[in-house]
DONU-388411 format. One line per 2 residues: number of its first residue (from 1); their letters; for each residue x, y negated, z negated of C-alpha. Coordinates in steps of 0.1 Angstrom, whole numbers, plus 5000, padded with zeros to 4 digits. Last residue first. Layout:
// DONU-388411
NUM	A	X,Y,Z; ...
//
This chain:
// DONU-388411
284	XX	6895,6991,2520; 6893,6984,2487
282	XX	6860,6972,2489; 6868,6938,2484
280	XX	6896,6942,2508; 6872,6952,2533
278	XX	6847,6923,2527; 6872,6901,2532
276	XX	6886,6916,2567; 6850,6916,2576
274	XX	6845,6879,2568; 6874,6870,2586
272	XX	6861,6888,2617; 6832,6867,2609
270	XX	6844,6831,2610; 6872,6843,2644
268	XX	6833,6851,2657; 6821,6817,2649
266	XX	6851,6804,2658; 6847,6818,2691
264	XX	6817,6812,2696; 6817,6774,2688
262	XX	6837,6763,2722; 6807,6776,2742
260	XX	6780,6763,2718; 6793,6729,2724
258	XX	6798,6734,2761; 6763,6744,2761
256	XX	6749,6712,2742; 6769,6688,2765
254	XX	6748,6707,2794; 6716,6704,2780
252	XX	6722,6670,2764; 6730,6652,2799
250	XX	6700,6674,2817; 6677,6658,2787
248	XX	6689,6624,2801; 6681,6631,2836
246	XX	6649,6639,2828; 6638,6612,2810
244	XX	6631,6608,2770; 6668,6623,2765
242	XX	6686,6592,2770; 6721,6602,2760
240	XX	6728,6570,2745; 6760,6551,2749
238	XX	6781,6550,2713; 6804,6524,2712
236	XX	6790,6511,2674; 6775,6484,2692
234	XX	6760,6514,2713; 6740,6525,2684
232	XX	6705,6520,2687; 6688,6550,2670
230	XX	6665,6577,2686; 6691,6602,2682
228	XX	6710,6618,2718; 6741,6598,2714
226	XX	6735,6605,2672; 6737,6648,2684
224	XX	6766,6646,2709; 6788,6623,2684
222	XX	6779,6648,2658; 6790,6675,2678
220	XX	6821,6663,2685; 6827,6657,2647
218	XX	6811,6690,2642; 6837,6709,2663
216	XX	6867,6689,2649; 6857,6700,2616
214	XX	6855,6735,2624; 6888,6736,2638
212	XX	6899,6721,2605; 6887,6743,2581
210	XX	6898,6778,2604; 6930,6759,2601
208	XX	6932,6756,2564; 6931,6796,2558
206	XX	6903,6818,2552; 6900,6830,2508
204	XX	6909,6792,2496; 6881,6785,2511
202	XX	6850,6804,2518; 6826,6775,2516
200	XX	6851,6754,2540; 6844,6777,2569
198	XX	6810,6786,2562; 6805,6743,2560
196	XX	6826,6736,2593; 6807,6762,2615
194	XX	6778,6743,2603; 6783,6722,2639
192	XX	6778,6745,2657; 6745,6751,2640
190	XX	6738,6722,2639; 6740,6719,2683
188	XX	6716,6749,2683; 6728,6769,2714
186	XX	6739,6801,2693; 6710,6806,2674
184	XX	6693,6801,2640; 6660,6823,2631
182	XX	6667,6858,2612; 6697,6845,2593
180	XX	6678,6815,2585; 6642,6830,2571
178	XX	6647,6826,2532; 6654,6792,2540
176	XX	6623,6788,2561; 6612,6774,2591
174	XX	6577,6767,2606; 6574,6778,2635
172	XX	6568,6754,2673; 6576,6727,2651
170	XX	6545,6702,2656; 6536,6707,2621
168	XX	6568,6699,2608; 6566,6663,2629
166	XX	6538,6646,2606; 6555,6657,2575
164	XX	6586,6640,2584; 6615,6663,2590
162	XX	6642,6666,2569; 6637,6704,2566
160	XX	6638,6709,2601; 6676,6700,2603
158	XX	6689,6721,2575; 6661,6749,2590
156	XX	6676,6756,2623; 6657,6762,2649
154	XX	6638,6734,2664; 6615,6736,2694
152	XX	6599,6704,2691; 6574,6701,2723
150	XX	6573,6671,2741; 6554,6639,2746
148	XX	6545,6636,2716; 6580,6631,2699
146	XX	6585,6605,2728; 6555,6585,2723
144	XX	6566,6583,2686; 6599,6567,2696
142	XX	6582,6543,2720; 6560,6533,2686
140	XX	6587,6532,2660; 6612,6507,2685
138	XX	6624,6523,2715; 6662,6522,2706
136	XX	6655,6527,2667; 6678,6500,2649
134	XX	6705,6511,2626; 6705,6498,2591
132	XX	6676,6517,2579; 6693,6549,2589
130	XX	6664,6575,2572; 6639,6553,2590
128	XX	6611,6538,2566; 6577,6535,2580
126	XX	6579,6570,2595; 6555,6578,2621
124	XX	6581,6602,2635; 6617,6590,2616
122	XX	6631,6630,2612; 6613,6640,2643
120	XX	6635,6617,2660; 6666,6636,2649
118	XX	6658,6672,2656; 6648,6664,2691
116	XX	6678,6669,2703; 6666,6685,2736
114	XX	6654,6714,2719; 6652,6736,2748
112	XX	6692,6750,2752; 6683,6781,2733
110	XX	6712,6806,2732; 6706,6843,2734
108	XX	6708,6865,2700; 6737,6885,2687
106	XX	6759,6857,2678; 6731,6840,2652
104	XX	6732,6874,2636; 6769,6878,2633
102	XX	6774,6840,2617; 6747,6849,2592
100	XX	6753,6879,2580; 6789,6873,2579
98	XX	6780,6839,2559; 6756,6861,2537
96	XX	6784,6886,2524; 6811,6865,2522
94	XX	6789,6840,2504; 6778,6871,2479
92	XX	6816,6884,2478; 6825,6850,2463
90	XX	6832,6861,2427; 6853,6893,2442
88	XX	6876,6871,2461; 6884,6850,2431
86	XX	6894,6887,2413; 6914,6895,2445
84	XX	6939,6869,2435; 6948,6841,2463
82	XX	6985,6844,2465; 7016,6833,2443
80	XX	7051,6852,2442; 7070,6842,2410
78	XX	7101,6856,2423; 7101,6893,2413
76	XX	7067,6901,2419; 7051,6929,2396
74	XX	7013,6910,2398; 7010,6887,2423
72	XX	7008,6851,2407; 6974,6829,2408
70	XX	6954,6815,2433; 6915,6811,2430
68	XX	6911,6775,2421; 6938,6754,2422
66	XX	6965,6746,2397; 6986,6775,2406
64	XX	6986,6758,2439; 7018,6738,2430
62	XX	7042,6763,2419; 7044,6779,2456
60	XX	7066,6749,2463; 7094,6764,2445
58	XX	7094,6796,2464; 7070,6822,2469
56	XX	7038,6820,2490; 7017,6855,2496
54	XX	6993,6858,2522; 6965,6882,2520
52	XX	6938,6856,2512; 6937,6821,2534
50	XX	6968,6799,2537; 6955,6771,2520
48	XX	6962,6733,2531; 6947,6709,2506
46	XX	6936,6675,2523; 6901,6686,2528
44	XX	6896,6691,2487; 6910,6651,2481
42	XX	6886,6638,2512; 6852,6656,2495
40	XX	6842,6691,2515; 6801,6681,2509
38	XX	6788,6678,2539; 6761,6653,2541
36	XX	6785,6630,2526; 6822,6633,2544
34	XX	6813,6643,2577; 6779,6622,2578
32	XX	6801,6594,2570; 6810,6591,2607
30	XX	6778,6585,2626; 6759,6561,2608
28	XX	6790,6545,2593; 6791,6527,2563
26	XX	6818,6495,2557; 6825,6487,2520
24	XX	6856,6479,2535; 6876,6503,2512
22	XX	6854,6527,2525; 6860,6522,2562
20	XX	6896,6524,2552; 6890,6559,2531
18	XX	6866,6572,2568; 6891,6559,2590
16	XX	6920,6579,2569; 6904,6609,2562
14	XX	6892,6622,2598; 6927,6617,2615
12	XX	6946,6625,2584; 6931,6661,2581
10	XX	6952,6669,2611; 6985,6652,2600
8	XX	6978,6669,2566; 6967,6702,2583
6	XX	7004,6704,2604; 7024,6697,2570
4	XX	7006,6729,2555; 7016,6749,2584
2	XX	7053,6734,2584; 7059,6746,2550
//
C-alpha cells in the first residue's frame, strides 16, 4: 500500500533522530517535546490508518485486526477490514468537543499580541527553570524585566496553566479548561500547534496524513516558539528571535501569522472530518 509506505518514510524523519538521540541518553529541549509532552508514543506514529469509511481487503488487511477500532465488514466476501462504527460511536464525545473546538477557534480573529510570552512566564521569579539544563539568555533577573515590561496576553490554557504563580496574575484573564472552546484563537502559536493532538486523538477514525501534517506544523512551530523562549539555545543552532526589542517582536509577529496561515486549513480539513464523523454516527 503505497499510502501506508509514504507515512513510514514521513514518520521516519521525526522517529529516527528522536530513537538515536535516545539511545545516546541525549535530551533535547526542543525536540523531545514532540514525543513527551505529546503523548502519540514512536510505535503508535508509525501506524498508517486510513481513517473511517475505507475498507482494506487483501492479505495485508490481516494486520490491523490487532489494532484498536478495526475489525471485518459485516457480509464481505473477502475478509474486508475497516474501522467499525461501534469504535466510532465510543469516541463521539472527542468528535464532538474537537469540532467544537476547532470551529470556534476558526470563527474568531487572530491575535498576533502575545509575543511568545508564554514561555518566560513559565520561569518568572522561578528558582528552578522548567529546562534546568538550558541556560536562560538574560539570566533570571533580565528575564523578569522582560515579563514586566509587557503585558501577557495568553490564550490558550495548556500554556497558561504552567505558568508560575507570579505570572498567572499578570494574564490579562485567567483561563480555564472548562473555558477553552470559548477562549483559544487562530493566531496562538499552541494552538497551531495542537492541531497534531485532535488529529492523533481521533485516530484510527481520520487517516495517517491528517497525523502527519499536523506534526510537521508543530515541529515548525516549536522551533518558532523555543527561538522566541527565554533560554539560550543557539549551541543547539537555534538563533533567538529576540522578542524584548522591537524588532524582535516584529520577527515573532510575522512568523506567528504564517503559522496560523498554514494551520487553517488543517484546522478546517480537522473539522470537516469531524462533521463527516458525526454524520455517520448519526446515521446520516
Amino acid at each position: 500500500m503505497r499510502r501506508e509506505e509514504r507515512h513510514a518514510e514521513r514518520a521516519e524523519r521525526f522517529v529516527g533522530p528522536h530513537r538515536d538521540r535516545a539511545s545516546r541518553g541525549e535530551p533535547h529541549p526542543v525536540w523531545d517535546f514532540l514525543f513527551t509532552y505529546y503523548s502519540l508514543r514512536p510505535r503508535q506514529l508509525r501506524r498508517w490508518h486510513p481513517g473511517y469509511g475505507v475498507r482494506l481487503a487483501g492479505p495485508a488487511a490481516a494486520k490491523f485486526l490487532g489494532r484498536s477500532g478495526y475489525g471485518r465488514v459485516d457480509g464481505s466476501v473477502d475478509d474486508t477490514v475497516a474501522v467499525t462504527r461501534e469504535h466510532l460511536l465510543t469516541r463521539l464525545p472527542t468528535v464532538e468537543f474537537v469540532h467544537e473546538l476547532l470551529r470556534a477557534t476558526a470563527a474568531r480573529p487572530a491575535r498576533l499580541n502575545c509575543f511568545g510570552l508564554h514561555e518566560w512566564a513559565m520561569v518568572y521569579r522561578d528558582p528552578q527553570p522548567r529546562h534546568g539544563q538550558v541556560p536562560l539568555r538574560l539570566g533570571a533577573t533580565g528575564t523578569d524585566t522582560v515579563v514586566e515590561s509587557m503585558p501577557l496576553r495568553c490564550s490558550h490554557f495548556d500554556a497558561y496553566r504552567f505558568f508560575t504563580e507570579p505570572a498567572t496574575g499578570r494574564n490579562a484573564e485567567r483561563l480555564t479548561r472548562d473555558a477553552q472552546v470559548a477562549t483559544e484563537q487562530p493566531g496562538c502559536i499552541h494552538a497551531s500547534m495542537d492541531l497534531y493532538k485532535w488529529a492523533y486523538k481521533l485516530g484510527p477514525l481520520v487517516d495517517s496524513e491528517l497525523v502527519m501534517d499536523g506534526l510537521a506544523l508543530a515541529a515548525d512551530a516549536r522551533e518558532i516558539d523555543m527561538r522566541a523562549s527565554p533560554y539560550e539555545l543557539t549551541d543547539y543552532g537555534f538563533e533567538p528571535i529576540a522578542i524584548e526589542t522591537p524588532a524582535g517582536r516584529a520577527e515573532y509577529v510575522r512568523a506567528q501569522q504564517a503559522i496560523a496561515d498554514r494551520a487553517a486549513p488543517l484546522r478546517a480539513a480537522l473539522a470537516d472530518a469531524c462533521d463527516l464523523l458525526r454524520r455517520a454516527a448519526h446515521g446520516g
